[in-house]
MARTORMI-872323 format. One record per atom (N, C-alpha, C, O): residue in one letter; x, y, z. Coordinates in steps of 0.1 Angstrom, whole numbers, plus 5000, padded with zeros to 4 digits. Example, Ala and Ser with C-alpha at 12.3 -4.5 7.8 and 13.67 -1.06 7.14 Angstrom:
% residues 2
A513249435078
A512349555078
A513249675078
A514249675085
S512849785071
S513749895071
S512950005079
S513450115080
//
This chain:
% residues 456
X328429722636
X327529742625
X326129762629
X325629702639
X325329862620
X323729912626
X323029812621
X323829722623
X322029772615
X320729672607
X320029752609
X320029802620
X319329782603
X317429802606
X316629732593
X316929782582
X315829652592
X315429582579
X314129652575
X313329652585
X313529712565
X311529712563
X312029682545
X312929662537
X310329702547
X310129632532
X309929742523
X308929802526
X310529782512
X310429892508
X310029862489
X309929952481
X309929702485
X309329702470
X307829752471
X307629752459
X307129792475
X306229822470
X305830022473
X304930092467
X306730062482
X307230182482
X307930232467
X307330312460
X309130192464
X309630192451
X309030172439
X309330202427
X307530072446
X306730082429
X306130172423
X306130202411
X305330252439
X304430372439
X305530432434
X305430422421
X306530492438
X307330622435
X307830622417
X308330712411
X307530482413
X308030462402
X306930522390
X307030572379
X305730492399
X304730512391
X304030642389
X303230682381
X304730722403
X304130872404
X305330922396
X304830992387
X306730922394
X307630952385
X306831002375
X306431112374
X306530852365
X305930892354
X304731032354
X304731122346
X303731022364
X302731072365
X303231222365
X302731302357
X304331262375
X304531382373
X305031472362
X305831402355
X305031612357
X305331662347
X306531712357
X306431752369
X308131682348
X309131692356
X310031812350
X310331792339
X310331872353
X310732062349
X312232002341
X312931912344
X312432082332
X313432092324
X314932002331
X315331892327
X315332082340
X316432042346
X316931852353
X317931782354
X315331822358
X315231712361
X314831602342
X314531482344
X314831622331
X314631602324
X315631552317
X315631432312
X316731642315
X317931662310
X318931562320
X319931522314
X318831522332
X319731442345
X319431342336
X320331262331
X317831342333
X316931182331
X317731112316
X318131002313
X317831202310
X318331172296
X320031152300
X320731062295
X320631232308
X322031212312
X322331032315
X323130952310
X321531022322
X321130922331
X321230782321
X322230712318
X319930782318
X319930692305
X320830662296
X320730552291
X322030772291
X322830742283
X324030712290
X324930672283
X324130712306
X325230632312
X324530472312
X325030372307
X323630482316
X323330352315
X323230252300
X323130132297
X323230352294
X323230232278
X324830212276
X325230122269
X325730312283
X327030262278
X327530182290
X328630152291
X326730152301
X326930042311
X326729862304
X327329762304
X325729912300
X324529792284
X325829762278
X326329662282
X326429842268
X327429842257
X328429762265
X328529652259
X329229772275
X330229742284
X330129592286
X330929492283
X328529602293
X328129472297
X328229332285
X328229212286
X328129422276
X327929282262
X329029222255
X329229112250
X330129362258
X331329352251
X332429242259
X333229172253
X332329232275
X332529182283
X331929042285
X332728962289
X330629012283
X330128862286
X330428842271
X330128722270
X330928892259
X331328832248
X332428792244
X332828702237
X333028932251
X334428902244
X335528862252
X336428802246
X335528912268
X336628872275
X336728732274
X335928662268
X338428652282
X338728552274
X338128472284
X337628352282
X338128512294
X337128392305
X335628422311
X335128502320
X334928302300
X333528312302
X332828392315
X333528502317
X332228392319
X331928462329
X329628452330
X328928462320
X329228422342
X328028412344
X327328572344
X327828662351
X326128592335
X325728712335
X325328782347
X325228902349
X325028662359
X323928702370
X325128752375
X325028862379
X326528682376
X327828762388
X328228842380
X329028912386
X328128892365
X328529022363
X328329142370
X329029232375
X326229092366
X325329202372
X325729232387
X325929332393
X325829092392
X326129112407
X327329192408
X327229312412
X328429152404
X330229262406
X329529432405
X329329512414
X329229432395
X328729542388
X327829662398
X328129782399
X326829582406
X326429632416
X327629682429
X328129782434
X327529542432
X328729602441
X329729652441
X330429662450
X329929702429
X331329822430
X330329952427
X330630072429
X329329902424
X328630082423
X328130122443
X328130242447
X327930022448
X327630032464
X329030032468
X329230152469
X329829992471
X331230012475
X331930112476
X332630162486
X331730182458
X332330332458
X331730452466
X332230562466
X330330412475
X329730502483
X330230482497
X330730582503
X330230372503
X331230402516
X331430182517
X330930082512
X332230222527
X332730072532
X331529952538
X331829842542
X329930032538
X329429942545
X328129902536
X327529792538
X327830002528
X326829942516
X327229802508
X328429802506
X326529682504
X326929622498
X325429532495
X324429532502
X325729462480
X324129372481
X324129252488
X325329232491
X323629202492
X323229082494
X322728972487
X321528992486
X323128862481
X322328752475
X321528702484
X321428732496
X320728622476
X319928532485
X320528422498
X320128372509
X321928402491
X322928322502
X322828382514
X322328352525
X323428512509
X324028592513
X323128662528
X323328632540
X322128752524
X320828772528
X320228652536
X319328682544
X320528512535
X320228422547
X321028412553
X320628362564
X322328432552
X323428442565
X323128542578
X323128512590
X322928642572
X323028802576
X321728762585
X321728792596
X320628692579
X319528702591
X319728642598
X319428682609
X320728472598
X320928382608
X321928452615
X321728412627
X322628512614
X323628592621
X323228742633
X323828792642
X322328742628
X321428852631
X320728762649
X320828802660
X320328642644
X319328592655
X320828492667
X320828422677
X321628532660
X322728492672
X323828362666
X324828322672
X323428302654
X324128172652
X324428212636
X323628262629
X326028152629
X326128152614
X327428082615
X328228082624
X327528022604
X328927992599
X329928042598
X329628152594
X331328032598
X332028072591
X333628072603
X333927962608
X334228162605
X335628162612
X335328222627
X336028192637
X334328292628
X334028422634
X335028542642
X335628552653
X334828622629
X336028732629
X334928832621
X334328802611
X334928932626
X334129062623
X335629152613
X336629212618
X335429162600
X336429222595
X336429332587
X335829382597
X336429442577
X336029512569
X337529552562
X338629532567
X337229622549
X338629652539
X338929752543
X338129842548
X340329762541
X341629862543
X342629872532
X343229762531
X343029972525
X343829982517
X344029822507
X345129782503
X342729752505
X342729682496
X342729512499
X342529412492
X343229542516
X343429412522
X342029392532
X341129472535
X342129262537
X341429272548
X341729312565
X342829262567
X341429352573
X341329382581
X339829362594
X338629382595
X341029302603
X339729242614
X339629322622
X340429342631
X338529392622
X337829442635
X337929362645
X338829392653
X337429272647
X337729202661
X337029042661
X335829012658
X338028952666
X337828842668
X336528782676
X336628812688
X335528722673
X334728682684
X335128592691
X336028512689
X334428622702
X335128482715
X334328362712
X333428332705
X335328302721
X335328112719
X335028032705
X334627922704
X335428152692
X335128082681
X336828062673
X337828122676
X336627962664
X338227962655
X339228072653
X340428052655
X338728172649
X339728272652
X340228322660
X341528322659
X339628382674
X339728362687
X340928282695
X341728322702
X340628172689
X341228052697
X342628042691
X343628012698
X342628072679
X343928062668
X344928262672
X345928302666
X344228332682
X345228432686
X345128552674
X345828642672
X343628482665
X343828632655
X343528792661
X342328792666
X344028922662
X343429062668
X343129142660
X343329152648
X342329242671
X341629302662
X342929442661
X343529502670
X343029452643
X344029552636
X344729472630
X345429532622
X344829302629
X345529262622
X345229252605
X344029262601
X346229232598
X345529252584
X345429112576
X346529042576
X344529072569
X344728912561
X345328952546
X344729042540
X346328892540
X346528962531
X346228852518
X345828892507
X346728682524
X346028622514
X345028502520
X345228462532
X344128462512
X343428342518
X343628212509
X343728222497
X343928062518
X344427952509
X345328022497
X345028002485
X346328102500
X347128122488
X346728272479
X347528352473
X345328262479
X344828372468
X345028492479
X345028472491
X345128582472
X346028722472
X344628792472
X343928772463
X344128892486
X343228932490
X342929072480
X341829132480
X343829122474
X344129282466
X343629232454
X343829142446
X342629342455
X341729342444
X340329232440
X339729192431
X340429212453
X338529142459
X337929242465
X338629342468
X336629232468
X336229322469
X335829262486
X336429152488
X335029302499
X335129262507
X333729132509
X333629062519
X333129112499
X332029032499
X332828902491
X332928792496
X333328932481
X334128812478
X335028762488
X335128642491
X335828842494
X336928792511
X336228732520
X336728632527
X335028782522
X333828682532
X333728552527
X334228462533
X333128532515
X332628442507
X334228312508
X333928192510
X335328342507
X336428272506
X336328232519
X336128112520
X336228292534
X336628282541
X335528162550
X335828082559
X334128182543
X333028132548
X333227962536
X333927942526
X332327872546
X332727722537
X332027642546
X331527682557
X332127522541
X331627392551
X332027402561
X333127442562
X331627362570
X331827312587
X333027222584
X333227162573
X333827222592
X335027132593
X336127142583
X337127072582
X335627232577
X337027252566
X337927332568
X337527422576
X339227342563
X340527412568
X340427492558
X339927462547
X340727622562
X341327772555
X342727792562
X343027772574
X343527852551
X345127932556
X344528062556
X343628082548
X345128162564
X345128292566
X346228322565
X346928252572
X347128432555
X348328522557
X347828612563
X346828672560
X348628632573
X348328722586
X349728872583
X350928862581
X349128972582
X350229082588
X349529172601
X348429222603
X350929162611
X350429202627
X351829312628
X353029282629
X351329432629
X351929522633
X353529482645
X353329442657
X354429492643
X355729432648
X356029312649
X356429242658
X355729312639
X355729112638
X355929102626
X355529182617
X356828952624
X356928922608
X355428852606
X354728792614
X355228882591
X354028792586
X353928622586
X354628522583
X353128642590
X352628422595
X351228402590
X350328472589
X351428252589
X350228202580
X349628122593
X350328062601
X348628142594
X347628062606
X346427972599
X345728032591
X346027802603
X345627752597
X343827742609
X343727712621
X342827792600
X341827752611
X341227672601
X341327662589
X340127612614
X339127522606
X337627572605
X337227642615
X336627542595
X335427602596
X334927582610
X335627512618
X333527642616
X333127592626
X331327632624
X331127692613
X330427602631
X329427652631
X329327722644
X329527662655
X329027912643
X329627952651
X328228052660
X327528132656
X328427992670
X327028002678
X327328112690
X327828072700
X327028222689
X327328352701
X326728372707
X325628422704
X327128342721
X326128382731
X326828542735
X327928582738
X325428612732
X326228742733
X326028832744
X326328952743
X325728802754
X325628812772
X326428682779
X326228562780
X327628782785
X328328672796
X328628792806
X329128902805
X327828692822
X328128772829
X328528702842
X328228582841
X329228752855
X329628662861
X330128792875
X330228912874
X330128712887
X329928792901
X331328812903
X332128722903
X331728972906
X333028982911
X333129052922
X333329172924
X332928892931
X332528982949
X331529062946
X330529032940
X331829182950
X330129302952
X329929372936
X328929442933
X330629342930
X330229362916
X329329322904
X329729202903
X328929322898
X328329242883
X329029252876
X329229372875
X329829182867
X330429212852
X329729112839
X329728992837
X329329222834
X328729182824
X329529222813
X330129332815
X329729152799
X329929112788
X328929132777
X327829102778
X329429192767
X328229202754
X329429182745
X330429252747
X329529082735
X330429042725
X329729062713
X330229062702
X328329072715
X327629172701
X326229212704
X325729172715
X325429272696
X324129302694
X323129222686
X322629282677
X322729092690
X321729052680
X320329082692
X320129152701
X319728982686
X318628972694
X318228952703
X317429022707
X318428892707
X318828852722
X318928922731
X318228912740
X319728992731
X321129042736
X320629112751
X320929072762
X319529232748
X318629262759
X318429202768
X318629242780
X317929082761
X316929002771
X318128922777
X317728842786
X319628912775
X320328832784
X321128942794
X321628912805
X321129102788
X321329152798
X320629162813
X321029142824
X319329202807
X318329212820
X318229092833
X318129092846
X318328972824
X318328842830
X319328802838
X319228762849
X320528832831
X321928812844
X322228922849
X322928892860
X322029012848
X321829162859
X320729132871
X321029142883
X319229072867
X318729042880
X318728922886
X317928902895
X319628812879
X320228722885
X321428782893
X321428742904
X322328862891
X323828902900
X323328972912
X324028962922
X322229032911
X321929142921
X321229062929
X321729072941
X320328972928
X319928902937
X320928792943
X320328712951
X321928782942
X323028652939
X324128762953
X324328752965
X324428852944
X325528982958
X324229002969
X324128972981
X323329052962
X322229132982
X322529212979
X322929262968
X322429262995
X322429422996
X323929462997
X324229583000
X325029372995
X326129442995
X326829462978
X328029462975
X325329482966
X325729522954
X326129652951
X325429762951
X327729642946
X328229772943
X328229842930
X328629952927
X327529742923
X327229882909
X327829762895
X328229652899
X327829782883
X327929712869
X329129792866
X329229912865
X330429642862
X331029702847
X330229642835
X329829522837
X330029692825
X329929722817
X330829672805
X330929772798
X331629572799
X332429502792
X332129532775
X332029432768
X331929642771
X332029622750
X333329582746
X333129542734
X334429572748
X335729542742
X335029462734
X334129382738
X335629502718
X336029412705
X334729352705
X334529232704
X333629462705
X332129402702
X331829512690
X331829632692
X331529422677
X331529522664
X330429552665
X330229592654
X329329562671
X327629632670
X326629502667
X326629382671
X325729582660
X324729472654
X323929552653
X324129652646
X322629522660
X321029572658
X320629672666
X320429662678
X320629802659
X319929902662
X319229932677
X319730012685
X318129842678
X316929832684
X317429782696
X316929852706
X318429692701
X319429602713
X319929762716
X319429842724
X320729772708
X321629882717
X320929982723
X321430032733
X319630062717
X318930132729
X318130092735
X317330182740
X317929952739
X317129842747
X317829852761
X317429882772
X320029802756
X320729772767
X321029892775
X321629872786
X320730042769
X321030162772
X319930242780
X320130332788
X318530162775
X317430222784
X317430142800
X316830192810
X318229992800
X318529932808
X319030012821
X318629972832
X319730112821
X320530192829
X320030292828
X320730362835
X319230352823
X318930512821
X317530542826
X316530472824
X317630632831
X315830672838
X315330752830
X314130762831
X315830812820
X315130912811
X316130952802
X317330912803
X315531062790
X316331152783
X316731072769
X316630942770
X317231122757
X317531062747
X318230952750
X318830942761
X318130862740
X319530752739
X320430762729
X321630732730
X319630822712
X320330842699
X319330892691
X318130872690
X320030972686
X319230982672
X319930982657
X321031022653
X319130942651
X319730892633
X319231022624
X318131062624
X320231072617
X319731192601
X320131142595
X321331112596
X319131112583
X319231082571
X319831202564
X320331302569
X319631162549
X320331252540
X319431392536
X320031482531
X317231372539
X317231502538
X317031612556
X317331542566
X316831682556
X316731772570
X315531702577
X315631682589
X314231662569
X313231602580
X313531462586
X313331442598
X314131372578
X314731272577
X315631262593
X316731212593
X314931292602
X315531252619
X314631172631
X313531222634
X315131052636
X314830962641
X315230992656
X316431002659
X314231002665
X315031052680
X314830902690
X314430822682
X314930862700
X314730742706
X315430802723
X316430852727
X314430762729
X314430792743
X314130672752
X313430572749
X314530702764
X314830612772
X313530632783
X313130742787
X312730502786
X311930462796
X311930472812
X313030432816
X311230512820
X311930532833
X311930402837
X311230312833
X313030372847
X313230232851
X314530182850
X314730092842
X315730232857
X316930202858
X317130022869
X317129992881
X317329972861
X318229832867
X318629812878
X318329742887
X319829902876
X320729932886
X320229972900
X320829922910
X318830072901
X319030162911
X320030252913
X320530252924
X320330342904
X321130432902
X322730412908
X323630492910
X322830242912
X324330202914
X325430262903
X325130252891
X326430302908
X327730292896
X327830172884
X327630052885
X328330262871
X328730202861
X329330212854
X329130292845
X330630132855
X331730112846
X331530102830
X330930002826
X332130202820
X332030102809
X333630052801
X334730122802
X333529972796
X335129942790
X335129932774
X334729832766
X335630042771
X335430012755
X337229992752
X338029972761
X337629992737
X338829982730
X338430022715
X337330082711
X339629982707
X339530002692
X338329912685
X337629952675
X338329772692
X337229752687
X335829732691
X335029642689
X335629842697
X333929822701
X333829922689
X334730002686
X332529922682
X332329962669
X330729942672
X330229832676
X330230052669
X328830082661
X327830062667
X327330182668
X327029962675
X325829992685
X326629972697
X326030022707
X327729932700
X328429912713
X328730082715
X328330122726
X329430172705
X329430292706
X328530382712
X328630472721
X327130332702
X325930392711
X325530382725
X325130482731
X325730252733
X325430272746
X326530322750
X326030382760
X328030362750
X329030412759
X328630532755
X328530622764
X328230592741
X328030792740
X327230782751
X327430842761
X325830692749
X324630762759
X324530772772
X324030852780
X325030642772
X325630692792
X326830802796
X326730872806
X327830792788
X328630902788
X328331062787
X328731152795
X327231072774
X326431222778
X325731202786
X325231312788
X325131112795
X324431172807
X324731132818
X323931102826
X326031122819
X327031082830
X326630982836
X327030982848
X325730892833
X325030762839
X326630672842
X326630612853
X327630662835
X328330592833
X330030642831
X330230702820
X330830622837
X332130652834
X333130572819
X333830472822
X333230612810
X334030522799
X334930532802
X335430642804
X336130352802
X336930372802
X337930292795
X337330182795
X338730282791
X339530222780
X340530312771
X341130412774
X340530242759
X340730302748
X339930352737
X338730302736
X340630492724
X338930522714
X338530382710
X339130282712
X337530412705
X336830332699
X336430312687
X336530432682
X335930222677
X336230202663
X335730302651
X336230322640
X334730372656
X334430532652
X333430492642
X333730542632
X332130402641
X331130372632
X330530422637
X330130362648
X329730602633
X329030652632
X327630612620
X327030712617
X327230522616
X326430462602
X325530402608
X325530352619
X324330392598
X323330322600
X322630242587
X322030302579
X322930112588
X322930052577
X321329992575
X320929932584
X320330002563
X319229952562
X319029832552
X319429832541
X318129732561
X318129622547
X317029652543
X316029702549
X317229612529
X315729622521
X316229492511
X317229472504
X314929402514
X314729272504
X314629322495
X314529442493
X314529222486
X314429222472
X313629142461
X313829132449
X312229092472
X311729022468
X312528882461
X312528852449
X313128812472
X313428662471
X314928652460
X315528552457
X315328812456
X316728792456
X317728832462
X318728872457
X317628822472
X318528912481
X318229042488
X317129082485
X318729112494
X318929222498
X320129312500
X321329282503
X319129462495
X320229572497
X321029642511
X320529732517
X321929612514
X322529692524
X323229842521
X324229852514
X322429942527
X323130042525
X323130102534
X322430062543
X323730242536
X324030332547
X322730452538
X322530522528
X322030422554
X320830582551
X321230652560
X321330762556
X321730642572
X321630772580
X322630782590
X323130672594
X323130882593
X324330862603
X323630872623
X322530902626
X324630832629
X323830832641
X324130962651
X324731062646
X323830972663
X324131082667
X323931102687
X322831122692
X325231092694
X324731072708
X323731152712
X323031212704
X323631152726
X322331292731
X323031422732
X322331522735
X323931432731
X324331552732
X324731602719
X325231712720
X324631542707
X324931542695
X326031532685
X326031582673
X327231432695
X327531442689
X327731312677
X326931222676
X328931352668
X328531232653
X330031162655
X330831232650
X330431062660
X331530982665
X332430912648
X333530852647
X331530932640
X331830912624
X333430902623
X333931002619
X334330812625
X335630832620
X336530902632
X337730922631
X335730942645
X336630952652
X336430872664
X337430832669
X335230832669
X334830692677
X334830802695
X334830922697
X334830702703
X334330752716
X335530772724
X336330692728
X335530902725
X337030882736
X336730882752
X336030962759
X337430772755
X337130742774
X337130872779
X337430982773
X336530842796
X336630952804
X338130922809
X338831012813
X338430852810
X339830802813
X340830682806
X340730582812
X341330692800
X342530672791
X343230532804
X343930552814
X342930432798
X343930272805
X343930192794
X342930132789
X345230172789
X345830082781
X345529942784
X344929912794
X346029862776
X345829702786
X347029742786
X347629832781
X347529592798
X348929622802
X348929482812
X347729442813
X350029382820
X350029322826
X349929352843
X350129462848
X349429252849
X349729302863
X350929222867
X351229122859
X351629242876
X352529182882
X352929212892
X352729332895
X353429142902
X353729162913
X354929262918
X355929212912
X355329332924
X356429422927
X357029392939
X356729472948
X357929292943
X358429332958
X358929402964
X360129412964
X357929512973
X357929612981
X359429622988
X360029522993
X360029762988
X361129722993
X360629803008
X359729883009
X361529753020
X361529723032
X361929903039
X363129933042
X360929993040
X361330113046
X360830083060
X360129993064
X361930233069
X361530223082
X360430313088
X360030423085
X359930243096
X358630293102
X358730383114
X359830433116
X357930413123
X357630413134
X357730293145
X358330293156
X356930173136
X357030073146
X358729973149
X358929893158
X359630033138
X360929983137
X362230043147
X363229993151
X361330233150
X361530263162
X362530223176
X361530223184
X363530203184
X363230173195
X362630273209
X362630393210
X362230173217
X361130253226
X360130283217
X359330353225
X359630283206
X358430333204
X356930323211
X356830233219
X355830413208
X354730413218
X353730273211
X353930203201
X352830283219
X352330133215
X350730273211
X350630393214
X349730163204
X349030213199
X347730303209
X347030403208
X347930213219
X347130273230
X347930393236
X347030483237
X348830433240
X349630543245
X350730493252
X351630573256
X351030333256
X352330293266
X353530273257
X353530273245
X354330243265
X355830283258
X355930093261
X355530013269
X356830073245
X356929953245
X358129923250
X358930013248
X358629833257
X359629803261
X360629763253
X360629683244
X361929853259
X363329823245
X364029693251
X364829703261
X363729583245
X364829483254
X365829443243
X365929323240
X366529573237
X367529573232
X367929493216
X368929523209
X367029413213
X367129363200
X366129443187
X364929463186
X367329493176
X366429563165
X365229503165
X365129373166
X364129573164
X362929543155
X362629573143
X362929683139
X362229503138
X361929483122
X360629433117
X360229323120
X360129503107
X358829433100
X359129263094
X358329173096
X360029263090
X360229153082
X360528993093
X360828883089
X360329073106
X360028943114
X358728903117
X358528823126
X357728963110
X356428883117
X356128803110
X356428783098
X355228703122
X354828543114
X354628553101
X354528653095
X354728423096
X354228373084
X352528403082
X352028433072
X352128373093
X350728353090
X349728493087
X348528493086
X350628593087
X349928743086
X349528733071
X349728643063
X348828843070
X347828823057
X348328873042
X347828843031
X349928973044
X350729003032
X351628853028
X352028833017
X351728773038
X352528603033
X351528563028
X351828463022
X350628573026
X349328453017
X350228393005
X351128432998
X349628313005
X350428232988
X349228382977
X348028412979
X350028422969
X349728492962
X349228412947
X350028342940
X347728452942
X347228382933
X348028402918
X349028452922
X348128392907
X348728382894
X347828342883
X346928262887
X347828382869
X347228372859
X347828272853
X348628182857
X347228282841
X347528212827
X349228232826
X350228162826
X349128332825
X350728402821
X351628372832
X352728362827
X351528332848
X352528272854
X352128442862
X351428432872
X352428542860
X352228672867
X351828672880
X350628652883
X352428682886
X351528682905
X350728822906
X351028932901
X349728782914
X349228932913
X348428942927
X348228842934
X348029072934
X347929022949
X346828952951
X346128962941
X346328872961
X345128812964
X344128892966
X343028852963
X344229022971
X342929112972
X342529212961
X341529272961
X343529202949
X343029252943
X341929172926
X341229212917
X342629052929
X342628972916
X341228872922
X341128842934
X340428852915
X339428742921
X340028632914
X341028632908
X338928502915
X339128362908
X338828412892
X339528382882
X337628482892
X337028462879
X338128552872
X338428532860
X338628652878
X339228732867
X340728712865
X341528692875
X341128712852
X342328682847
X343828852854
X343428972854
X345528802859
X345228902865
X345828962849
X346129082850
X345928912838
X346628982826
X345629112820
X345929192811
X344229112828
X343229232820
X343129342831
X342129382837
X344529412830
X344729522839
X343629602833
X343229582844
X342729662826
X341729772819
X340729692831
X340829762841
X339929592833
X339129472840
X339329532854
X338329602858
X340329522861
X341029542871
X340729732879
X340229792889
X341529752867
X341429902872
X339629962873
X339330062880
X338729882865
X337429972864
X337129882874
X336629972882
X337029762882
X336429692896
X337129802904
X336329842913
X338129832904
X338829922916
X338030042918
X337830092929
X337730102906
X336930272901
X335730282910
X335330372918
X335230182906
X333730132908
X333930122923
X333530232928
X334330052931
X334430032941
X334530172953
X334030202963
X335630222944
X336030362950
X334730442953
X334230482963
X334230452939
X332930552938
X331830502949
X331230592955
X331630372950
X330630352957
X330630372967
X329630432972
X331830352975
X332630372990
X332030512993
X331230543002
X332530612984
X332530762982
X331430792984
X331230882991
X330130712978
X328530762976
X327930702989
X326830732993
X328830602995
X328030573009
X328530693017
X327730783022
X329630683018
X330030793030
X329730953026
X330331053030
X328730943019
X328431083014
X326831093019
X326131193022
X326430943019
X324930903023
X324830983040
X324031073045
X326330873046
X326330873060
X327030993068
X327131003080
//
């Protein structure tokens, strides 16, 4: 998801007031009067409804319903904001908010989670991202709108919600979480041997400033034997605008990072990158999937058009949008979609999202026992490595007689899952079940190898 917030009531007053002022030509006259007569039979509707339907109903949540199905019917990401509402979204914004933490949006009527945040209730309870919620505590999610599905799902600290879950090849199950107050740290990063792996689980505020900070914490921490950054967006739904071409100028010496078109032709926003790469022009992995969505999108286009960075994973969640808040002067705020975004090379990822430079599924690792071929050294008489002839004193030789203490017998390390996986390829920190993890430390590694011996 994009944000950008300004203040735009006193914009809207001027324009209200030069309206009148201008003499407005026939055709714009005739809309005006069109206009007006939808709206008095919106009036008529509204009266007939707070009077006559059989269950009372509050005028302010009429107006409010009323709004948001007129923002709804424009796309999936416009919606109002109450004043509640509108204080979540800013607390959420600065890194901390209530609720389950699950990033979700509507699908054919149901809900549907983009992606679980880490170390929060949902997370922990095994919810993924593509699963669908179909009822909450019992109520039947079809035919809410997605601000009322929030609002159910959000509640006091410590209180229990049921989720009806539907998960693709799976029978439907009900999972019980409890509220939490849900605090994201949205930079995690951590040393793997000559690597940095860093983490972005979203875009608030922050987020910059914990990239830069644990990036020149890792590099000072490896030396001079630092081999370059992965890059980790998996199942990071966006956020703030401003972060993602912050964490993108982080890596980049120059050249666009994005640009936004509004709805008229002047209406284009360009944003370029500062000289001063991080890295030092080391290698950089990036790891996206289905659910990296919306500013996470933006840094994998912009290193990807300028080959700063290799993408790899699976597409990604395809939020091309840019959503703007505008208060409301102390009732809330408007969320709508003004402009769509656009990489440096132009393109608009809108509904079809980022496709890797290389295509890796998740997948397990596991160990394979090698089966036993013959060599040269299984041979008899064979030559020894210096040029002398080894002596045949008549007993087969075989690989599978050397010591125990050689370095393929190591006790082999194992995950969560029980999976053995080899000791040189698997570190402590990393789990060995994140084969996508695995394969981009190996990438990276390769490349670097490649750019030394290209040095030397």
């Amino acid at each position: 998801m994009f944000m950008r917030s300004k203040s735009m009531s006193r914009l809207l007053s001027m324009g209200a007031v030069l309206g009148f002022m201008l003499a407005p030509t026939a055709p714009v006259l005739a809309a005006s009067a069109e206009t007006y007569e939808q709206l008095n039979l919106f009036g008529d509707i509204f009266e007939r409804v707070r009077n006559d339907h059989v269950v009372e109903s509050k005028d302010n949540e009429l107006v409010e319903a009323a709004i948001n199905g007129m923002l709804s019917s424009l796309d999936p990401h416009s919606s109002f904001l109450n004043a509640d509402a509108y204080r979540e979204m800013q607390v959420q914004t600065r890194g901390e908010f209530g609720g389950l933490g699950i990033e979700v949006t509507m699908e054919n009527g149901v809900v549907k989670v983009v992606t679980p945040i880490d170390d929060t209730p949902a997370a922990k309870a095994g919810i993924q991202s593509g699963d669908y919620i179909t009822h909450l505590d019992g109520k039947q999610v079809m035919g809410m709108n997605l601000r009322e599905a929030v609002d159910l799902m959000r509640g006091p600290v410590n209180t229990d919600i049921k989720l009806s879950v539907v998960r693709e090849g799976k029978e439907p199950f009900d999972v019980v979480l409890k509220r939490a107050v849900i605090t994201v740290q949205s930079v995690r990063a951590r040393r793997e041997k000559d690597v940095a792996y860093i983490r972005i689980t979203a875009f608030n505020e922050h987020t910059n400033d914990g990239v830069v900070e644990n990036l020149t914490k890792l590099k000072k921490e490896i030396g001079a034997n630092f081999q370059g950054v992965v890059l980790d967006l998996r199942n990071n739904p966006g956020g703030l605008l401003d972060q993602a071409i912050a964490v993108s100028d982080t890596f980049l010496e120059r050249g666009e990072i994005v640009s936004t078109r509004g709805r008229r032709p002047d209406d284009i926003q360009r944003f370029s990158a500062a000289k001063g790469d991080l890295t030092e022009g080391k290698p950089v992995i990036v790891i996206i999937n289905g659910g990296s969505a919306s500013a996470s999108e933006i840094v994998a286009g912009a290193l990807q058009d300028h080959r700063r960075g290799i993408v790899l994973g699976t597409t990604s969640f395809g939020k091309g949008s840019v959503q703007t808040i505008i208060p409301l002067g102390g009732k809330g705020a408007l969320r709508m979609t003004t402009a769509r975004y656009f990489t440096p090379s132009g393109r608009s990822i809108q509904a079809t999202g980022i496709e890797p430079d290389i295509k890796v599924e998740q997948a397990k690792l596991e160990v394979v026992e090698p089966q036993r071929l013959r060599s040269e050294a299984d041979l008899p008489s064979h030559l020894e490595g210096g040029g002398a002839k080894k002596p045949d004193d008549g007993k087969p030789q075989s690989r599978d007689a050397a010591p125990a203490a050689t370095p393929d017998k190591a006790p082999a390390k194992t995950g969560p899952d029980g999976a053995a996986a080899p000791a040189d390829k698997i570190s402590a920190e990393t789990p060995p079940a994140d084969y996508q993890l695995s394969y981009a430390l190996d990438l990276l590694r390769g490349m670097s190898l490649m750019a030394q011996r290209a040095v030397n």
